[in-house]
ROSE-4610 file (N, C-alpha, C; in Angstrom, 1 decimal, always signed):
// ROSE-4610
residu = [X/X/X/X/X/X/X/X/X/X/X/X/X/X/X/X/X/X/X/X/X/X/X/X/X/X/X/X/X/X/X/X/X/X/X/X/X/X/X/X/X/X/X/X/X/X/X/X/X/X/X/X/X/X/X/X/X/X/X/X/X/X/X/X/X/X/X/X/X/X/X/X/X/X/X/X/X/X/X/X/X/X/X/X/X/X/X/X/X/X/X/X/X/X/X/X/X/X/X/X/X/X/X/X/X/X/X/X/X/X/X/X/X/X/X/X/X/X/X/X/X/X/X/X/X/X/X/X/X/X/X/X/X/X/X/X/X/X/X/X/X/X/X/X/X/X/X/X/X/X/X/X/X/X/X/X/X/X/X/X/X/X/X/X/X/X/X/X/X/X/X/X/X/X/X/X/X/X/X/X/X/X/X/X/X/X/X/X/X/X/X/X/X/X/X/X/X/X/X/X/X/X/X/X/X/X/X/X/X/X/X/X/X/X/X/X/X/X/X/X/X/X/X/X/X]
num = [1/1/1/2/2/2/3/3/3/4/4/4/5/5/5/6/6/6/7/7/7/8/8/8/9/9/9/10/10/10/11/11/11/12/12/12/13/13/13/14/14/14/15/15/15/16/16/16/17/17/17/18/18/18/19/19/19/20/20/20/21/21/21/22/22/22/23/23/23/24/24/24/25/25/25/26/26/26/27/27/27/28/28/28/29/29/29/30/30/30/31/31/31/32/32/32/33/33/33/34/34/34/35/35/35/36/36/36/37/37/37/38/38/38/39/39/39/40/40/40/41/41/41/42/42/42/43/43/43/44/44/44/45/45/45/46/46/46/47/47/47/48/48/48/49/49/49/50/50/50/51/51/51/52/52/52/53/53/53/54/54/54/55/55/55/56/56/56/57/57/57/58/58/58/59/59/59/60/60/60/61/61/61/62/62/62/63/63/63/64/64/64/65/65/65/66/66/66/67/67/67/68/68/68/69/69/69/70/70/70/71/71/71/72/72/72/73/73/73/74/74/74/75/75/75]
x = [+28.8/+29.3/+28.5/+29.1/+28.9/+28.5/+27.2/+27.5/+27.9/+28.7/+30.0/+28.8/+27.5/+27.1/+27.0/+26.9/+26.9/+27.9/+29.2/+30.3/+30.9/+29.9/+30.7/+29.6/+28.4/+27.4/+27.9/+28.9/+29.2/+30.1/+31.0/+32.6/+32.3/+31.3/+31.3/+30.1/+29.7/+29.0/+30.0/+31.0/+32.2/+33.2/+33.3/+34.2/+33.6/+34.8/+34.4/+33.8/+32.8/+31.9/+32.4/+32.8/+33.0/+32.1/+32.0/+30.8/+31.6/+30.4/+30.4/+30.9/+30.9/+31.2/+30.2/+29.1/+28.5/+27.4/+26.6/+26.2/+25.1/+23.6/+22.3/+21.2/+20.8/+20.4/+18.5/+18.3/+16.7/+15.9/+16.1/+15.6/+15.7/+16.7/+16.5/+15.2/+15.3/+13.9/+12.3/+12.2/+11.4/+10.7/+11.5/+11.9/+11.3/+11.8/+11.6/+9.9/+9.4/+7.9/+7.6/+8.0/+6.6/+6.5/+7.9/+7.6/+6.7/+7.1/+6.2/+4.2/+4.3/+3.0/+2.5/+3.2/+2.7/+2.2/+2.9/+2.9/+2.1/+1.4/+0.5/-0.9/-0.4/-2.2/-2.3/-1.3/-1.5/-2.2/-1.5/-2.4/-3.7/-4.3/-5.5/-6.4/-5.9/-6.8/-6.9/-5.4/-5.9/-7.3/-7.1/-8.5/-9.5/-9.4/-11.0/-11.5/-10.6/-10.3/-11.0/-10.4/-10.8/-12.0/-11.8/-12.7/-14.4/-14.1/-14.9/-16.2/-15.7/-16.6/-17.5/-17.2/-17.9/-19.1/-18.8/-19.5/-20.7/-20.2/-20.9/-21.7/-21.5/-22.6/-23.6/-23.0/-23.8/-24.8/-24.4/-25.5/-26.3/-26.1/-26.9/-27.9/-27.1/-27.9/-29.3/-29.4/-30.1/-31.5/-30.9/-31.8/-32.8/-32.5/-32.7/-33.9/-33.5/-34.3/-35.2/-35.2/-36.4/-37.2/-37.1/-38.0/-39.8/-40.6/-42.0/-41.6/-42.8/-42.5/-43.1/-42.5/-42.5/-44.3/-44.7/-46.1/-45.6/-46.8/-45.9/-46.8/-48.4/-49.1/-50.1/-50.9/-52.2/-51.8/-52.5/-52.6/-53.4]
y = [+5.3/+5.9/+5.4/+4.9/+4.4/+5.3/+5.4/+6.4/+5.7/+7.1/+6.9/+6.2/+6.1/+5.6/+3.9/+3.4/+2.1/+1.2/+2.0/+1.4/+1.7/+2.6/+2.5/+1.7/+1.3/+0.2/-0.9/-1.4/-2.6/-3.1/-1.9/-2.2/-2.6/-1.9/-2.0/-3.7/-3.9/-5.2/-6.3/-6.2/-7.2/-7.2/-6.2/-6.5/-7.7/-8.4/-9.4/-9.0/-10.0/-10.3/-10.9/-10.3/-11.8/-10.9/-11.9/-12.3/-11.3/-11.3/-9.9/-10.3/-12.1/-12.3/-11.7/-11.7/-11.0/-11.7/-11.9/-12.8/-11.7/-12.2/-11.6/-12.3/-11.9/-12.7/-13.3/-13.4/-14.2/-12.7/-11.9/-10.4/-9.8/-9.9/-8.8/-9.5/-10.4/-11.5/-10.8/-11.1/-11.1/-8.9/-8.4/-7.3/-7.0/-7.5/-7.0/-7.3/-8.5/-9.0/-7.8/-7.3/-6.7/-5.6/-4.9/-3.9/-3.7/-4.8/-4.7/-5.2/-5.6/-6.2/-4.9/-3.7/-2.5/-1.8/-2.0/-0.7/-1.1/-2.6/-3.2/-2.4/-2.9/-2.2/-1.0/-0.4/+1.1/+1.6/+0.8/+0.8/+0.4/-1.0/-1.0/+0.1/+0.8/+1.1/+2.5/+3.2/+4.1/+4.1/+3.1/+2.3/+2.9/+2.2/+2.0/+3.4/+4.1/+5.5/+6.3/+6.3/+7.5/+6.9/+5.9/+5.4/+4.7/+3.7/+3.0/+3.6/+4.5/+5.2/+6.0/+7.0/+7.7/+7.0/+6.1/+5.6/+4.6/+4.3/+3.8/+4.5/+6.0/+6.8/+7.5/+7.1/+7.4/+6.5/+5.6/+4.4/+4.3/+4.4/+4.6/+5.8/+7.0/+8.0/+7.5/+7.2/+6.4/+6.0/+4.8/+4.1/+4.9/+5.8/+6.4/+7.1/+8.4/+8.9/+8.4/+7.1/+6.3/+5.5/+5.8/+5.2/+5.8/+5.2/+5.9/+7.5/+8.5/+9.6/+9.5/+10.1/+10.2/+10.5/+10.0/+10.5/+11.5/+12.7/+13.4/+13.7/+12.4/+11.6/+12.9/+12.5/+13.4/+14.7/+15.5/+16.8/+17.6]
z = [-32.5/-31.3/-30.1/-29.1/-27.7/-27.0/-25.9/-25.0/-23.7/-22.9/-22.0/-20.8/-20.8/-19.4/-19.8/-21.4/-21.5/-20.8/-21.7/-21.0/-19.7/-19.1/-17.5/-16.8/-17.1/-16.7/-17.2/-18.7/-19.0/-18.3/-17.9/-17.3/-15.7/-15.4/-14.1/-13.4/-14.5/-14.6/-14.6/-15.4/-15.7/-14.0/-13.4/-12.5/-11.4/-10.8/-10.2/-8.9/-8.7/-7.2/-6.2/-5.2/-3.7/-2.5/-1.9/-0.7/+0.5/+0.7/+1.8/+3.1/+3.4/+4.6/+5.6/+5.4/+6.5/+6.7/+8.4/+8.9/+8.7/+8.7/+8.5/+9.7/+10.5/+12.0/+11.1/+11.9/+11.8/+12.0/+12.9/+13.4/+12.4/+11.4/+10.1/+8.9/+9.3/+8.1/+8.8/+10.2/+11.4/+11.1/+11.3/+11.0/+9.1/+8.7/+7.1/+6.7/+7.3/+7.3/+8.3/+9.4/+10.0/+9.2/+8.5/+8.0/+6.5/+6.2/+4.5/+4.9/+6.1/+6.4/+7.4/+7.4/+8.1/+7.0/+5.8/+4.8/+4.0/+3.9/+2.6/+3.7/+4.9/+6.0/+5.6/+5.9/+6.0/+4.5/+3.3/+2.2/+2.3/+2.8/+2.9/+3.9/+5.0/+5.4/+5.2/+3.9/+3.7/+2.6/+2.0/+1.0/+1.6/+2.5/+3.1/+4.0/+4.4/+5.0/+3.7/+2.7/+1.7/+0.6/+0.3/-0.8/+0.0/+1.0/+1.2/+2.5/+3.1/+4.2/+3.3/+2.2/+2.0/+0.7/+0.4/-0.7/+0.6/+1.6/+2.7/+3.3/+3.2/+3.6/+2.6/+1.5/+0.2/+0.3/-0.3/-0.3/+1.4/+2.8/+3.5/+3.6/+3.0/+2.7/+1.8/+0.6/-0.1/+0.4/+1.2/+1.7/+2.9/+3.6/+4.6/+3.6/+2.7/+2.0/+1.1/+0.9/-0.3/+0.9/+2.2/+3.3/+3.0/+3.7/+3.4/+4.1/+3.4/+4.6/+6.2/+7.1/+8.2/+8.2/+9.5/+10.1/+11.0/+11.0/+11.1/+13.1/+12.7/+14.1/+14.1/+15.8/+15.7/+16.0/+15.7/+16.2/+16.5]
């Protein structure tokens, strides 16, 4: 037994394709790059936003507290 979503995916695969006739400008190319080159940033800099600042103050923390101790001078 077939299920009914095979054959309405096979039937609907077999019907014929014709062209849309439709003109697509340079602004929709122009347009499609700024958008995918907004959303790769916005992924890096949520990166660097959540992962990379605080491991940056970890590790400065670090170094700050393995310094000699403070003089604390005359008195």
């Amino acid at each position: 037994m077939r299920k009914p979503g095979f054959i309405f995916w096979l039937g609907l695969a077999l019907l014929p394709v014709t062209p849309a006739q439709a003109y697509i400008g340079p602004g929709v190319g122009a347009g499609t790059i700024a958008i995918v080159l907004g959303i790769l940033s916005s992924i890096f800099l949520a990166f660097v936003g959540i992962i990379w600042y605080p491991i940056k103050r970890l590790i400065k923390g670090r170094k700050v507290s393995k310094g000699p101790p403070a003089d604390p001078g005359p008195s």
